[in-house]
N, C-alpha and C positions, 0 to 999 in steps of 0.2 A: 859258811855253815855246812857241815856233813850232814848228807841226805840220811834221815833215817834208815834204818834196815827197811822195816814193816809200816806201813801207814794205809791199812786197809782192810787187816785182818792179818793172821799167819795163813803162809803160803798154802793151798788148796794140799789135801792127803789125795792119794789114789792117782791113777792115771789121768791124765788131760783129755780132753775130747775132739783129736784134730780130726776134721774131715776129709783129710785128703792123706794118703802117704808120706812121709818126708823122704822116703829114703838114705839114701846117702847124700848127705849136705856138705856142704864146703865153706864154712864161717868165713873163710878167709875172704873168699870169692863172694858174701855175702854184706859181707861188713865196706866190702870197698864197692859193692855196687849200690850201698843205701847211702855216702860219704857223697859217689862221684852222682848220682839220683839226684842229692839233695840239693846241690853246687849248681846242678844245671836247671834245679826248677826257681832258684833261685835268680839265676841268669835270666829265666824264662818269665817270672814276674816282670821284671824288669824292660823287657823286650815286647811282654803283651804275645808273645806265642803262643803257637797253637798247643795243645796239650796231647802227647803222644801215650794213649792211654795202653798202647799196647806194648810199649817200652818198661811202665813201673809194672804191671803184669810181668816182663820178664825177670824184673828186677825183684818180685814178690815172690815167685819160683822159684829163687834161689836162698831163700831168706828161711830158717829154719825153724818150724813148727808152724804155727796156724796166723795167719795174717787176714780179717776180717775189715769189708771198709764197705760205708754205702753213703754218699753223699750226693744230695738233691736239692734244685731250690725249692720254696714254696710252692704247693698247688702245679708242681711240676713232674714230668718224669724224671728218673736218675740220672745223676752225670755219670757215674761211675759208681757199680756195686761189685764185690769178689766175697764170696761165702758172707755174705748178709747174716743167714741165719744159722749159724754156725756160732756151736752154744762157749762159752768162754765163763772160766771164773772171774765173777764181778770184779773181786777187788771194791777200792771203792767207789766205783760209778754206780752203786748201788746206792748212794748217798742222796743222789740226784729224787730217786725214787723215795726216798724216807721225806727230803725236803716236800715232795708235794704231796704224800701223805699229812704231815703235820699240817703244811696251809689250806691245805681242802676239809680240814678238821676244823670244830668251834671251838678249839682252845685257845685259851687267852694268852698269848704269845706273849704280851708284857708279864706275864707271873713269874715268880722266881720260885726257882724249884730249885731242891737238895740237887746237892754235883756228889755224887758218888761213884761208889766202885764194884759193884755186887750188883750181877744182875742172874736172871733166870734163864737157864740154859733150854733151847727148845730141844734138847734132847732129854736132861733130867739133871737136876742139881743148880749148882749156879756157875758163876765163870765173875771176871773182872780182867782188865786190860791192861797190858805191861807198858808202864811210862815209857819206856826206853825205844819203845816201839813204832810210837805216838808223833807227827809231825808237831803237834802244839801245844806247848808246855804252859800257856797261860789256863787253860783249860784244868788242866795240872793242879797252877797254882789254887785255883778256886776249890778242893777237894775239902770236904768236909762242911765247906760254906754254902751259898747260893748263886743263882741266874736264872737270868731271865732266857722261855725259852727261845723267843728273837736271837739271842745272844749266840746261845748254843747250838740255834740250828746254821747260822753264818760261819761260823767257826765251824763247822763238819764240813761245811763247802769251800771256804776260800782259804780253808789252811786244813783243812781233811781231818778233821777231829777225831780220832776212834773213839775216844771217852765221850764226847760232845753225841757223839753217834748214837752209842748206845742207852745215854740220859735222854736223847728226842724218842727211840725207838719205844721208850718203854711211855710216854708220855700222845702216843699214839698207838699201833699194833701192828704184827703183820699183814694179818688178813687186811689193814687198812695200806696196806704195803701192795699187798695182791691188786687190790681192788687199783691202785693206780694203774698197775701193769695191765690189769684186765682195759681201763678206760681208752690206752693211749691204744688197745690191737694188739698189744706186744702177744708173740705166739710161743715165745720158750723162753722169755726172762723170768727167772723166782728169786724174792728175797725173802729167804726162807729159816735164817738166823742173822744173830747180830754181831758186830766186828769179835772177830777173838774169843768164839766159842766152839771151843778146841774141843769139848764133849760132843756135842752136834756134829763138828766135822767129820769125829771118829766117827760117829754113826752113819755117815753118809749124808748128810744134809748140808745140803752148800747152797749159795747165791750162785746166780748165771744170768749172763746176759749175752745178746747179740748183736750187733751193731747196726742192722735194722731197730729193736728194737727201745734202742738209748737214742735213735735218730729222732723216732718217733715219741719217746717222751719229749725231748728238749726242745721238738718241733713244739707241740701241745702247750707248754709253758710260753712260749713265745708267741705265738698264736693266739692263746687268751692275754696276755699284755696287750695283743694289738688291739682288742677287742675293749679294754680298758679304756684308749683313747678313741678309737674310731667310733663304738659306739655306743659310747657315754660321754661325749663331748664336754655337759653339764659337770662330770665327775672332772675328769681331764685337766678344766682348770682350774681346779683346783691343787692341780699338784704344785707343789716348790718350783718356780723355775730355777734351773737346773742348767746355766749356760756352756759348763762342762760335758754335757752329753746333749748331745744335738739327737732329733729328730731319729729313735732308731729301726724305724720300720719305711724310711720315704728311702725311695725309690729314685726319685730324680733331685732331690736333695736343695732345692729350690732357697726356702725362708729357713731351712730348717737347723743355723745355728742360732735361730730367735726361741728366746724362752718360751715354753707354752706355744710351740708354733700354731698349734689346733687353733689359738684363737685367730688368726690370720683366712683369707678362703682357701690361700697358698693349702696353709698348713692343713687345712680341714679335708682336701682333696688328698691331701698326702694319707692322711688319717682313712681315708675312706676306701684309697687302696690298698693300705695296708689289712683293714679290714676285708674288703676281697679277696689279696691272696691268702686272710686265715680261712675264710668259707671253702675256699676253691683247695683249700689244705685238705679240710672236712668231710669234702664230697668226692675226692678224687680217689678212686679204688687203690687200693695200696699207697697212698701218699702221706710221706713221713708226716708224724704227728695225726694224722687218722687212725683211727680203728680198724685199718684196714676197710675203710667205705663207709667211716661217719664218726664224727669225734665225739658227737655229744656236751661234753663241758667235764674238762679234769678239774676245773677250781673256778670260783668267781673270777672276773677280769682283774680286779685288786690284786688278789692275791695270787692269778699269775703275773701280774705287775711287781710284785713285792719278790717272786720268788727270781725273776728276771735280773732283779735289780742286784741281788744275789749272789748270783751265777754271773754277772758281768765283774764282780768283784774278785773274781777269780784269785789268788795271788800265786797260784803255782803254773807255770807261764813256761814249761820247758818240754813241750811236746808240740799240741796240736797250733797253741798262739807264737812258738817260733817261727811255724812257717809262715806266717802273715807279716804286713808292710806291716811297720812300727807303729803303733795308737788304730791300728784297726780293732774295731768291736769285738769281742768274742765272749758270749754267754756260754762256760762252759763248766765238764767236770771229768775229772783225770783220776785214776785209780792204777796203783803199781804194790806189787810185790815181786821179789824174787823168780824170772820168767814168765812176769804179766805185764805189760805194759798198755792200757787204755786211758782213749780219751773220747768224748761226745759234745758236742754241743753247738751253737747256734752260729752265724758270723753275719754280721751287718757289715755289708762294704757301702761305699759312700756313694757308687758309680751303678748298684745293681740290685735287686731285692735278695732278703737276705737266704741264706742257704742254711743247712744242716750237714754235719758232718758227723760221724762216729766211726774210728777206728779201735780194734781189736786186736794186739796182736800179743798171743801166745808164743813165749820164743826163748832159746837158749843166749840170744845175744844179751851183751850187756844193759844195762838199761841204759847209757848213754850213748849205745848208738839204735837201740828200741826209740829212744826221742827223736835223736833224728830223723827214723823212720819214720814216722806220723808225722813230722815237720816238714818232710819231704813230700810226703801224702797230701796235708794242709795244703801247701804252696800250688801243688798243683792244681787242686779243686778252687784255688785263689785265681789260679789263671784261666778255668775254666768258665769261671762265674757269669761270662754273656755270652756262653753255649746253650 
């Protein structure tokens, strides 16, 4: 199936905002050092090597335009950050942020709401979203009819909905959009209109995020999930077992392809460090998913449970979840346009507590070797995971 053009918005107007110089760049010389990068972190998973961080540094030096990356475990310092906060057009990793606007919201997520095409420009007038544009055509199909907003806000994430996008946007706000950014610390993320408001953009109003600060959402989500089981035990089992998704917050990984491991003491130990490394997420100065020194609570434990569940449904799998062994976890969300390629989100390995990653990379390369780039990136933060 042909990747759409646009699945995130039309491409940013105006100049980009890289932080560093590019100068005179060499594609050539760029595109076979992110090819032969990727091959050997590949090699290097496989091997359990040590991760030569000042190798993809050189490899990131030569790679044209702005390449942002900060990836840390839990409650931990960074493995590896390069221009963290170094501001990039969203694209849709801003999607991430509307999802936990809606779940931190009292709205009734089973309701079925109109699926339309007219919405209100946050500059002046209205705007609607070009099908052609659009990764998901079932979203499409429903125009004129209903859904549920459960529905709609899954399909913005696991198949990047722009129409789904901006039917949740308007059924929560932005300022309820800010207010997420404000929770997780985020210090330069704004989503400050909605996919394909081509009036707004004229005016200058765009989304931006940083790779710090998408670290730090997707930390927050994950974090209040662990909080769902560790300490609400009572709540906990009650969920479905779920013998498909084993235990994703243990660490030593013990009972934890038994359903409802929590009811086990196994399990419940498991449960309880996980719930640790979210406090120690919370209190640690600058650590992803903190406010920068105390998270407070971005949503009930539920409903970062819910939004987790989400996000691990991913189905666009061609960036940051290439670089990983095959059926590793990964709670995440990918945003691309035309010389944008992002991805953020969370990675349970089976052998190690789980980590955050978010990569950023603004760039003239093609978007298929922009994936491998991040794939390459992934792999390595894969290998670094019991640093």
């Amino acid at each position: 199936m042909r990747m759409p053009l646009i699945a995130g918005g039309a491409p940013p107007s105006g100049p980009q905002r890289p932080h560093r110089a590019v100068g005179a760049v060499r594609p050539v010389r760029a595109v076979r050092a992110v090819r032969a990068g990727a091959a050997a972190a590949s090699a290097g998973i496989a091997e359990n090597e040590a991760v030569d961080w000042g190798a993809l540094d050189k490899d990131l030096d030569s790679v044209p335009g702005t390449v942002s990356v900060c990836t840390r475990p839990f409650g931990g310092p960074p493995t590896y950050t390069r221009l963290p906060d170094a501001t990039h057009y969203a694209a849709s990793t801003m999607k991430a942020a509307v999802l936990a606007a809606l779940y931190r919201s009292d709205v009734d997520l089973e309701a079925d709401v109109p699926v339309h095409n007219v919405f209100p420009s946050a500059a002046s007038g209205s705007y609607g979203c070009t099908r052609e544009y659009d990764s998901d055509p079932e979203v499409w199909e429903r125009l004129g009819g209903t859904a549920s907003l459960r529905w709609l806000a899954t399909r913005m994430i696991v198949k990047s909905s722009n129409l789904a996008t901006n039917i949740v946007l308007g059924h929560t706000s932005l300022p309820a959009v800010a207010k997420v950014w404000d929770l997780v610390g985020a210090r330069h993320s704004v989503t400050t209109r909605g996919i394909e408001d081509a009036l707004a953009r004229k005016a200058g109003i765009e989304n931006l995020v940083t790779a710090a600060d998408l670290a730090a959402l997707l930390t927050a989500i994950a974090t209040g999930a662990a909080q769902d089981a560790a300490g609400h035990p009572a709540l906990a089992s009650t969920i479905p077992a779920r013998p498909d998704v084993p235990n994703l917050f243990d660490s030593r990984r013990g009972a934890t392809n038994t359903p409802n491991a929590v009811d086990s003491p196994h399990g419940a130990a498991n449960m309880a460090d996980a719930l640790d490394l979210s406090r120690r997420a919370a209190t640690t100065p600058g650590a992803a998913g903190s406010p920068r020194g105390g998270a407070g609570g971005l949503a009930s434990p539920g409903a970062c449970r819910a939004m987790l569940d989400v996000l691990l449904a991913q189905e666009r799998r061609e960036d940051l979840a290439a670089g990983l062994p095959p059926g590793t976890r990964i709670a995440h969300k990918n945003g691309w346009v035309p010389g944008v390629r992002h991805s953020a989100g969370v990675v349970f390995p089976d052998d190690a507590p789980p980590y955050a990653i978010a990569v950023c990379a603004t760039t003239s390369l093609s978007d298929e070797v922009a994936c491998a780039l991040l794939a390459r990136i992934s792999a390595d933060a894969w290998a670094a995971r019991h640093a």
